[in-house]
C-alpha positions in Angstrom: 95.3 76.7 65.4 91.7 77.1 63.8 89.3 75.5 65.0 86.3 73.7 63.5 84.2 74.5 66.2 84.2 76.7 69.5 85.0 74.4 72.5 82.6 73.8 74.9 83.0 73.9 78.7 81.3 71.7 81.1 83.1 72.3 84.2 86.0 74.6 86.1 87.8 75.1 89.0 90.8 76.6 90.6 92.9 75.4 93.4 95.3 77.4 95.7 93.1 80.3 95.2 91.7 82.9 98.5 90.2 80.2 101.0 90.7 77.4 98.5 93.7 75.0 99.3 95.6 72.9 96.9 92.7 70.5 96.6 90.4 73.3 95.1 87.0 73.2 93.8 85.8 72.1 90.1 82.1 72.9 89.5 81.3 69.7 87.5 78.0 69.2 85.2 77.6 73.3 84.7 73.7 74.0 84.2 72.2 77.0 83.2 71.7 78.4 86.9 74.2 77.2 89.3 73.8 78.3 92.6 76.4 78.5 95.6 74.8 78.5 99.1 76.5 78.5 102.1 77.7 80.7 105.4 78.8 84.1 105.3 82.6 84.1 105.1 82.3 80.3 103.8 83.9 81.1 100.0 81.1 81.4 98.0 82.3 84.9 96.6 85.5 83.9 96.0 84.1 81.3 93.4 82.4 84.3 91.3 86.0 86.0 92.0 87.8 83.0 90.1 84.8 83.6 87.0 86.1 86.9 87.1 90.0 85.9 87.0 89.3 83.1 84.2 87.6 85.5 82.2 90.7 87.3 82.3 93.2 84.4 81.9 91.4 84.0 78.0 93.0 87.5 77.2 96.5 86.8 75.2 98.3 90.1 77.0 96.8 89.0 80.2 98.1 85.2 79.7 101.9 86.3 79.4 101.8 88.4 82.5 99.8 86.0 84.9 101.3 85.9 88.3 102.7 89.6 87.9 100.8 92.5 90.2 98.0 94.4 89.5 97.2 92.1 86.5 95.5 88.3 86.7 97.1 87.6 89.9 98.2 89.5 93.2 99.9 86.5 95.4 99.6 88.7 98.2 95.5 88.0 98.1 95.0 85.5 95.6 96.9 83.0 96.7 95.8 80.6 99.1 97.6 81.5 102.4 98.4 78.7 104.2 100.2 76.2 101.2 102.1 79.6 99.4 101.1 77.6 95.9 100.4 79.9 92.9 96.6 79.2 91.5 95.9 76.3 89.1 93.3 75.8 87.0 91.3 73.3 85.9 88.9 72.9 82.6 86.6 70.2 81.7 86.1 69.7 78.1 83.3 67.3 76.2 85.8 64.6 74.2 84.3 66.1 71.1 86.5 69.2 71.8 89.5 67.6 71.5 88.2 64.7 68.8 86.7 65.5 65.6 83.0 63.0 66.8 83.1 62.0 62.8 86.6 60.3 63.4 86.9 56.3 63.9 89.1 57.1 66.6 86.3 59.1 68.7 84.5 55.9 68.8 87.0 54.0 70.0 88.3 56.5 72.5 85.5 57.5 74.3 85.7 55.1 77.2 88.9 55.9 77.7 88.2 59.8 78.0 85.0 59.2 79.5 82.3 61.9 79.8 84.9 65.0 79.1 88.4 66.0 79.4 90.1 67.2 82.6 92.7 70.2 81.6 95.0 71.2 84.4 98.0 74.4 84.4 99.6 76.2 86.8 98.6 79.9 86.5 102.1 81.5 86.9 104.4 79.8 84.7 101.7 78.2 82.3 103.2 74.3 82.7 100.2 72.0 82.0 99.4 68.7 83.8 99.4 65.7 81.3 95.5 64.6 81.2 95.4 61.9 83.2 92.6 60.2 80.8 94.9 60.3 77.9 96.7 57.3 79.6 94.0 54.8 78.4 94.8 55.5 74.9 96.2 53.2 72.9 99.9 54.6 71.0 98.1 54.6 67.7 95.3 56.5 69.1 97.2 58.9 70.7 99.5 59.7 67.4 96.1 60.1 65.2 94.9 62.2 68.6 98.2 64.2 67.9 97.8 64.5 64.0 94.1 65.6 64.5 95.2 68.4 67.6 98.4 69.7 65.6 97.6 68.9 61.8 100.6 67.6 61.2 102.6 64.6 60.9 105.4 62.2 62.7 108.1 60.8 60.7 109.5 57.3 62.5 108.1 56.2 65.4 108.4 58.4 68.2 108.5 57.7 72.0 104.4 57.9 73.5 106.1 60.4 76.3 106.9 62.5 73.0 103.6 62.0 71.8 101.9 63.3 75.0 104.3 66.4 75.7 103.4 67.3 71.9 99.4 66.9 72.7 99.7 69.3 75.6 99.8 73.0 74.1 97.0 72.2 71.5 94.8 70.7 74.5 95.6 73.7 76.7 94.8 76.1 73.8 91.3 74.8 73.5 90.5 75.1 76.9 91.7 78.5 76.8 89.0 79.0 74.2 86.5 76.7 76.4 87.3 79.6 79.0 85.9 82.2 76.4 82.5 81.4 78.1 83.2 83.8 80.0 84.2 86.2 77.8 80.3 87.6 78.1 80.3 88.6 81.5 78.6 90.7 83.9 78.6 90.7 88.1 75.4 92.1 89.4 77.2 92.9 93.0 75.2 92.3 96.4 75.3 96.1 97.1 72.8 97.4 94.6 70.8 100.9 94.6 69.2 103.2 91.7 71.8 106.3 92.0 73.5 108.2 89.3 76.9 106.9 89.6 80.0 108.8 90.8 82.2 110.8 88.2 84.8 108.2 87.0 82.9 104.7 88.7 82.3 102.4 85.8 83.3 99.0 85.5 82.2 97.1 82.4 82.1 93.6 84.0 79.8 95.4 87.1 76.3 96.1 87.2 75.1 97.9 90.7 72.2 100.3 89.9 74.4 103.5 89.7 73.2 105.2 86.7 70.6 103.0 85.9 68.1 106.2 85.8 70.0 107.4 83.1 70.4 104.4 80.7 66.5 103.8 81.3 66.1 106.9 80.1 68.7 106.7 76.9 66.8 103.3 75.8 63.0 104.4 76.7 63.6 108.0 74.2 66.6 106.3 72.2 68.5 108.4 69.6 68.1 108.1 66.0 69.9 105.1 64.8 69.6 103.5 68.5 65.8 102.6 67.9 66.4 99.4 69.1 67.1 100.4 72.9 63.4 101.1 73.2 62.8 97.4 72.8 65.0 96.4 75.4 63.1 98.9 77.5 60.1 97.5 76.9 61.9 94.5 77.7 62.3 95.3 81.1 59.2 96.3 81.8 57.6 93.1 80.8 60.1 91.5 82.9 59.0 93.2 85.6 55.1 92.3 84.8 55.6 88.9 84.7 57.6 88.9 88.0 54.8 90.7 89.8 52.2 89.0 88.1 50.6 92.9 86.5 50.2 93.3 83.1 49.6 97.1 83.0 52.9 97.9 84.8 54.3 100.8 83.0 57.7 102.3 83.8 58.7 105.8 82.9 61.9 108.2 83.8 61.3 111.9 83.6 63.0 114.6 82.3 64.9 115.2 85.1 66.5 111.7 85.4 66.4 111.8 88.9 63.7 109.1 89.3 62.1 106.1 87.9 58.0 106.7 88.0 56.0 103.2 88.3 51.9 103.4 87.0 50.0 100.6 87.8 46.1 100.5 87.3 46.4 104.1 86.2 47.9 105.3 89.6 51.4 106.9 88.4 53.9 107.3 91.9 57.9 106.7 91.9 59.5 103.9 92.9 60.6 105.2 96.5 56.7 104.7 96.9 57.1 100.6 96.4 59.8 99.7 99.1 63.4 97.9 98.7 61.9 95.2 97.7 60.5 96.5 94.1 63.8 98.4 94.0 66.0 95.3 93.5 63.6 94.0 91.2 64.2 97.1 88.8 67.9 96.5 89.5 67.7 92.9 88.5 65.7 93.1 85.2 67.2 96.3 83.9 70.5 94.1 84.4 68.8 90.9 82.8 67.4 92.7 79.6 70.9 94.7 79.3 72.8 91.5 79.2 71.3 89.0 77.1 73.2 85.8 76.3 75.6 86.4 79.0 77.1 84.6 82.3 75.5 86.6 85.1 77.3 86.2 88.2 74.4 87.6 91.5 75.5 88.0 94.7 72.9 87.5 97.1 69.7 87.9 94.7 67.4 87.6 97.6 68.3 90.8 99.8 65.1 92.5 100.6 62.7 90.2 98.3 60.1 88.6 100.1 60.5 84.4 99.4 57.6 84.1 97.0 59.3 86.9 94.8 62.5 85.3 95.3 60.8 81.9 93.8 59.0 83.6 91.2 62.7 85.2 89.9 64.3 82.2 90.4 61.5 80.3 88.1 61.5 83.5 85.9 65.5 83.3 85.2 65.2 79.6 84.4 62.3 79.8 81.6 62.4 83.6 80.4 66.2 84.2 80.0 68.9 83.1 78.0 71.7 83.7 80.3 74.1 81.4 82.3 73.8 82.3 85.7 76.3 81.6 88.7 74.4 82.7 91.8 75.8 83.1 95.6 72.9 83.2 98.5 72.3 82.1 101.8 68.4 81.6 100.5 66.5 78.3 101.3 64.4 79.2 98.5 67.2 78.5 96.5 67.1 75.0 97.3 64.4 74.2 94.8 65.7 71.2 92.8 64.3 72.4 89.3 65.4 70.6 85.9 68.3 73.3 85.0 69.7 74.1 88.7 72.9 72.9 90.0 73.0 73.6 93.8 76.3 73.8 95.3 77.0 73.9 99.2 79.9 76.0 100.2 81.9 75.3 103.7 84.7 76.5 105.6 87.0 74.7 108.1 88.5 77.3 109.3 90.9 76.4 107.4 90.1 76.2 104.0 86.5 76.5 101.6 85.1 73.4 100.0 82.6 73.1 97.4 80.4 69.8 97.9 77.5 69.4 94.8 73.9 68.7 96.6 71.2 66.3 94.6 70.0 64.6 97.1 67.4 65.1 100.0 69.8 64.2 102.6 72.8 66.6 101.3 69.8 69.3 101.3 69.4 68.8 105.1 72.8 68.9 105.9 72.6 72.8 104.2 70.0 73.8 106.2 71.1 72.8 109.3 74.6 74.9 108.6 72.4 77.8 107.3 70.9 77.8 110.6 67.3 77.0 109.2 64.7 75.2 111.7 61.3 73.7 110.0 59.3 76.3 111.9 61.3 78.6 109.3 60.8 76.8 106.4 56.9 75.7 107.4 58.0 72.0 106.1 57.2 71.2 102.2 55.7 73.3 99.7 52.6 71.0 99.7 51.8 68.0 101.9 49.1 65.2 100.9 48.2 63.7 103.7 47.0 59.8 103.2 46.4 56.5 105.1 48.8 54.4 103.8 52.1 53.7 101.6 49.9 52.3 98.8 48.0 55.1 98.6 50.9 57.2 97.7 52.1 54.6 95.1 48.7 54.9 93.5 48.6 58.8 93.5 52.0 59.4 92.2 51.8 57.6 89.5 47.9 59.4 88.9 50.1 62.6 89.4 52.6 61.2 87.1 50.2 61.3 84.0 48.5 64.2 84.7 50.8 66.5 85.7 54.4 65.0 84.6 56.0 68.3 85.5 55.4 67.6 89.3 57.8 65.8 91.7 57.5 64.4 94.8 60.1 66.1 97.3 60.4 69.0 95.1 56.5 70.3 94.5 54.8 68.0 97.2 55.7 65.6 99.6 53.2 62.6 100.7 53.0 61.5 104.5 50.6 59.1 105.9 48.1 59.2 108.9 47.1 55.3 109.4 43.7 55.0 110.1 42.7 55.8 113.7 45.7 58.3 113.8 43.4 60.9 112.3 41.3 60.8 115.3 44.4 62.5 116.5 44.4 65.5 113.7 42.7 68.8 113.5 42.5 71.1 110.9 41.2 74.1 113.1 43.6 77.0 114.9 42.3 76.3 118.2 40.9 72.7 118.8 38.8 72.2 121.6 40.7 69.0 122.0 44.4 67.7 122.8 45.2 67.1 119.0 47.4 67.9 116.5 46.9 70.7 114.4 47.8 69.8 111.3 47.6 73.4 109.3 50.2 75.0 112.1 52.5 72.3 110.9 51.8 72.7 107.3 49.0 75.2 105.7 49.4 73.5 102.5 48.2 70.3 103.2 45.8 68.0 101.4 43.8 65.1 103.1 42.8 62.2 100.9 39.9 60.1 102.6 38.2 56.9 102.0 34.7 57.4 101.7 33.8 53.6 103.5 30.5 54.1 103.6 28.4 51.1 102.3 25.7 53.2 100.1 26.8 55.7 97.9 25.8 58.8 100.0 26.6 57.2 103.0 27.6 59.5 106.0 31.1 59.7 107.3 32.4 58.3 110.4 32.6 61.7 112.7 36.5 61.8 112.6 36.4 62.6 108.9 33.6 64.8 109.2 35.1 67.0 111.4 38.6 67.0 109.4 36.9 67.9 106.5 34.7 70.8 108.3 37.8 72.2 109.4 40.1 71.9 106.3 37.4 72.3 103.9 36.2 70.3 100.7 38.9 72.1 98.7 41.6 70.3 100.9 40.0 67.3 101.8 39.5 64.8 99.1 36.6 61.8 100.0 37.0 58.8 97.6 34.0 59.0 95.7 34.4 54.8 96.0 34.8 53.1 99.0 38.1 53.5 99.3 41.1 54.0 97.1 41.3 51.4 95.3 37.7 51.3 93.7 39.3 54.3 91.0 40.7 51.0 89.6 39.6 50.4 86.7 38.0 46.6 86.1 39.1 46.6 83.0 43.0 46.9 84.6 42.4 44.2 87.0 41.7 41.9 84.6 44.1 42.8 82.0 47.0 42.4 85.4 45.3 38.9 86.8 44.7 37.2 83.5 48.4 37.7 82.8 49.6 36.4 85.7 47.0 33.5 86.1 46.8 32.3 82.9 44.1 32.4 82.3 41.4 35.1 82.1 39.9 36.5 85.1 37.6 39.7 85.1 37.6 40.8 88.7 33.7 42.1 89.3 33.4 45.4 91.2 31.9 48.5 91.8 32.2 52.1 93.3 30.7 50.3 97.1 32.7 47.0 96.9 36.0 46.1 98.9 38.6 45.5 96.3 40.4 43.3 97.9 37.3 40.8 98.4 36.8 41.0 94.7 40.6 40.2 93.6 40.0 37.2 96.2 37.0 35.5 94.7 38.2 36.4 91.3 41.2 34.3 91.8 40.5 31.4 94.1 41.0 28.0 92.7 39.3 24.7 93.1 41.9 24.5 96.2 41.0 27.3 98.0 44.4 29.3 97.1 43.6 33.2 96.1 45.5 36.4 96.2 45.1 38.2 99.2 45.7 42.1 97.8 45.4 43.0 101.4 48.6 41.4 102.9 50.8 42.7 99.7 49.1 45.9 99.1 52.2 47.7 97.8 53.6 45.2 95.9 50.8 44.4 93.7 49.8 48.5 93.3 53.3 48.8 92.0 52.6 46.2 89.7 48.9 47.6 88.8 50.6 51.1 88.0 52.8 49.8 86.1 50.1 49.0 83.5 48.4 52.2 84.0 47.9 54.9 81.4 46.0 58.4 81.2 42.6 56.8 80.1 42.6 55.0 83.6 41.9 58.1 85.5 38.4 58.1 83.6 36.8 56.6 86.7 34.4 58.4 88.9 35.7 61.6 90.2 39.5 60.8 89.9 40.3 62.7 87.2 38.4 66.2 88.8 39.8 65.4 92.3 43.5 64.6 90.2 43.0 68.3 88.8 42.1 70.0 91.8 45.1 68.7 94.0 47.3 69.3 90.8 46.0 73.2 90.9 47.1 73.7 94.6 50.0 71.6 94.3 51.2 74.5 91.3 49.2 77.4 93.1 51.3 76.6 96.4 54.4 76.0 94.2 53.8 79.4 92.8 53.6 78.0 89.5 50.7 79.9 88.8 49.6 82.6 87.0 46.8 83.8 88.3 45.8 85.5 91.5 49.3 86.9 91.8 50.7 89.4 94.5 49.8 93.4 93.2 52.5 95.5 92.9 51.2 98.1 95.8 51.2 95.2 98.0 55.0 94.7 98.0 56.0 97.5 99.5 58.6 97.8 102.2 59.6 94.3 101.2 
């Protein structure tokens, strides 16, 4: 059958296969990194195992031997133990790969297929579960769906179960295709070291680090006709500048091929001289730049890299690269909900794996309390901005929100509150003189936002935020250049909010030293006596006031400086940054 276009995967799974029972897993909603965390001895390798097996299961001599040993399947190890069942497969396929999307019937069908396709055969004798979604299409629907699949005709009227047994093959076909995703594969395996490789070890779909030295060498002095291996040396060493944040790394392999030298800043040593750490990282890019437009399958990416590095490669893969990549790890770092990451948890009953997709804060706890993980280990948040009260974190998200639309509460930063009086409670320094809390053990990365509340512009602080911000520093400590928060509203805001919901116009009459909420009273008080008290709803209405908010409202007294400076440590502590990055000679031993 030709098809007018290659079908596209967005999901897989097997079932009845190693420590999966009959039930399975199906990794639903592929992204471009998809990572797999869990216990040791949870499952998570058997999922890059089944990749593996269903690149396999595309090959035609392969298909008509599945089940038989030594070929796709050994049911002595492959097969789930406890249920006896041979492996099944299952595919999940866009409606467009079955349905020409120019087609009338598309339209009409798409409800009825919903967001894709779910394919489902039985590994050893090739029998094919009827889709369960083609059951909410009409008869007519599902003879044109027929006539589309199979190009040709019925004569009569036959029976709908003849219809769907005839649909089967043609659907199964294409999501044997959909499978050729995976005909691009390479496994980077958790054991990986530079070392010439053993006579006869080689295994196309593997990438370790044996015999690296020597296909560094054959791309940096390519032979003639092969000119184009020096650029994907090149490649890796720009990979592994922009990892390590050094943009005079240069990478060379001797004569002998028996090393790999590293210069930096002039200095030329070999890479023994830069630890395990720097060792993987080779391992890693050489495997990267070797294997463009692939699915990578990495076991364990973050065996000896130090957590910032392991961030900065996880980043790195998701902007830099044009793989697909399904990664196993027992990594918190890992955990990072960016755009293009699917996080899956991995779990074992003792009697079986299951696979349970995490996007949610709640799910994520759950993951680190089986990993083991205690917030002493994970020193909290990435960043933490402390402020007095929930409407102060209304304001400066949405502030954050225009500035800096890349940035995410819960992900970059996280915003808790310290209520008035309770910062009497706080310190900043290692070893207060007083009983109180220090606030930098808990998190290093923290930010304070302060009202000013001084009268007169200059006015001194009361001596609990004076001696917070000694101790954390102006850098960290933010003091409202108003009186308090609310005075970076803009007048102009106010009125545009009030005279909407009045009625009637009202310009609400401030400055940087007034108390907002006083203003929004006499503003609005009627001949009765009725005004808005902004003090007993202040979230409410600063929900409301954001909601009218754009980018030319942080043009008010220091907001927009202050909004850059926390945006620079929230990115800096994020390691989002460029700048000021680790050297390579101090990542040695990691």
């Amino acid at each position: 059958m030709i098809f007018k276009k290659q079908p596209t995967l967005v999901g897989f799974g097997l079932a009845s296969y190693r420590s999966f029972d009959e039930h399975g897993f199906v990794v639903e909603d592929m992204r471009k990194i998809n990572v797999f965390i869990g216990k040791n001895n949870s499952g998570k390798s058997n999922i890059l195992r089944a990749i593996r097996l269903l690149k396999r299961i595309t090959k035609p001599q392969m298909r008509q031997d599945i089940g038989q040993d030594g070929l796709c399947l050994r049911p002595d190890i492959d097969s789930h133990r406890r249920n006896g069942l041979p492996p099944s497969v299952t595919v999940h396929l866009p409606p467009d790969s079955v349905i020409d999307a120019n087609d009338r019937l598309f339209d009409r069908s798409r409800q009825a297929l919903g967001d894709y396709l779910t394919v489902r055969w039985n590994t050893a004798n090739g029998a094919l579960d009827q889709p369960s979604s083609l059951d909410g299409l009409g008869d007519n629907d599902l003879i044109r769906l027929h006539n589309q699949l199979t190009q040709r005709t019925y004569t009569g009227r036959p029976q709908r179960k003849q219809v769907l047994s005839d649909v089967v093959a043609p659907i199964q076909q294409r999501a044997v295709h959909a499978l050729r995703t995976f005909d691009h594969l390479v496994s980077i395996e958790n054991f990986r070291e530079i070392r010439k490789a053993a006579e006869g070890e080689s295994d196309a779909d593997s990438f370790n680090g044996h015999n690296v030295i020597a296909r560094l060498r054959e791309m940096q002095h390519p032979k003639v006709g092969k000119e184009a291996e020096r650029e994907v040396f090149e490649r890796i060493e720009q990979f592994v500048r922009d990892l390590l944040g050094e943009t005079d790394v240069l990478m060379d392999v001797p004569a002998s091929e028996d090393a790999i030298a590293i210069e930096l800043h002039g200095t030329r040593l070999p890479l023994d001289s830069y630890g395990t750490g720097v060792h993987q990282l080779v391992i890693l890019c050489a495997a990267l730049a070797m294997h463009d437009d692939h699915v990578v399958c990495i076991e364990e990416p973050e065996i000896h890299i130090h957590p910032e590095l392991q961030r900065k490669f996880l980043r790195f893969i998701a902007d830099k690269t044009k793989n697909r990549y399904f990664i196993t790890t027992h990594s918190n770092v890992f955990l990072d909900f960016l755009p293009d990451v699917a996080i899956y948890h991995v779990t074992h009953d003792g009697t079986k794996s299951t696979v349970t997709r995490v996007d949610a804060t709640p799910r994520a706890r759950e993951v680190l309390s089986d990993l083991g993980y205690k917030a002493s280990d994970l020193l909290q948040a990435n960043c933490v901005i402390w402020v007095e009260g929930p409407s102060d974190r209304v304001y400066l998200n949405k502030w954050l929100s225009l500035i800096a639309p890349d940035l995410t509460e819960g992900i970059h930063y996280a915003i808790t509150f310290y209520g008035g009086k309770v910062l009497a409670h706080f310190a900043g320094e290692d070893d207060p003189a007083d009983d109180l809390v220090e606030v930098l053990r808990i998190n290093q990365h923290a930010i304070f936002v302060v009202d000013r509340d001084a009268v007169k512009p200059g006015g001194k602080l009361n001596a609990t935020k004076e001696r917070v911000r000694a101790e954390i520093g102006d850098n960290q400590c933010w003091v409202t250049q108003g009186r308090e928060i609310e005075n970076y509203l803009r007048p102009e805001l106010l009125k545009a909010y009030f005279t909407e919901k009045c009625g009637q116009s009202v310009a609400v009459a401030y400055n940087r030293n007034t108390r907002v909420d006083r203003a929004i009273a006499a503003a609005t008080k009627d001949t009765d006596g009725a005004k808005i008290d902004y003090a007993a709803k202040k979230v409410a209405y600063s929900r409301e006031f954001c909601e009218l908010m754009t980018e030319d409202d942080l043009d008010v007294l220091d907001l927009r400086d202050r909004l850059d400076q926390v945006v620079k440590l929230i990115r800096q502590w994020n390691h989002m940054a460029t700048d000021g990055a680790a050297r390579l000679v101090g990542l040695a031993g990691l």
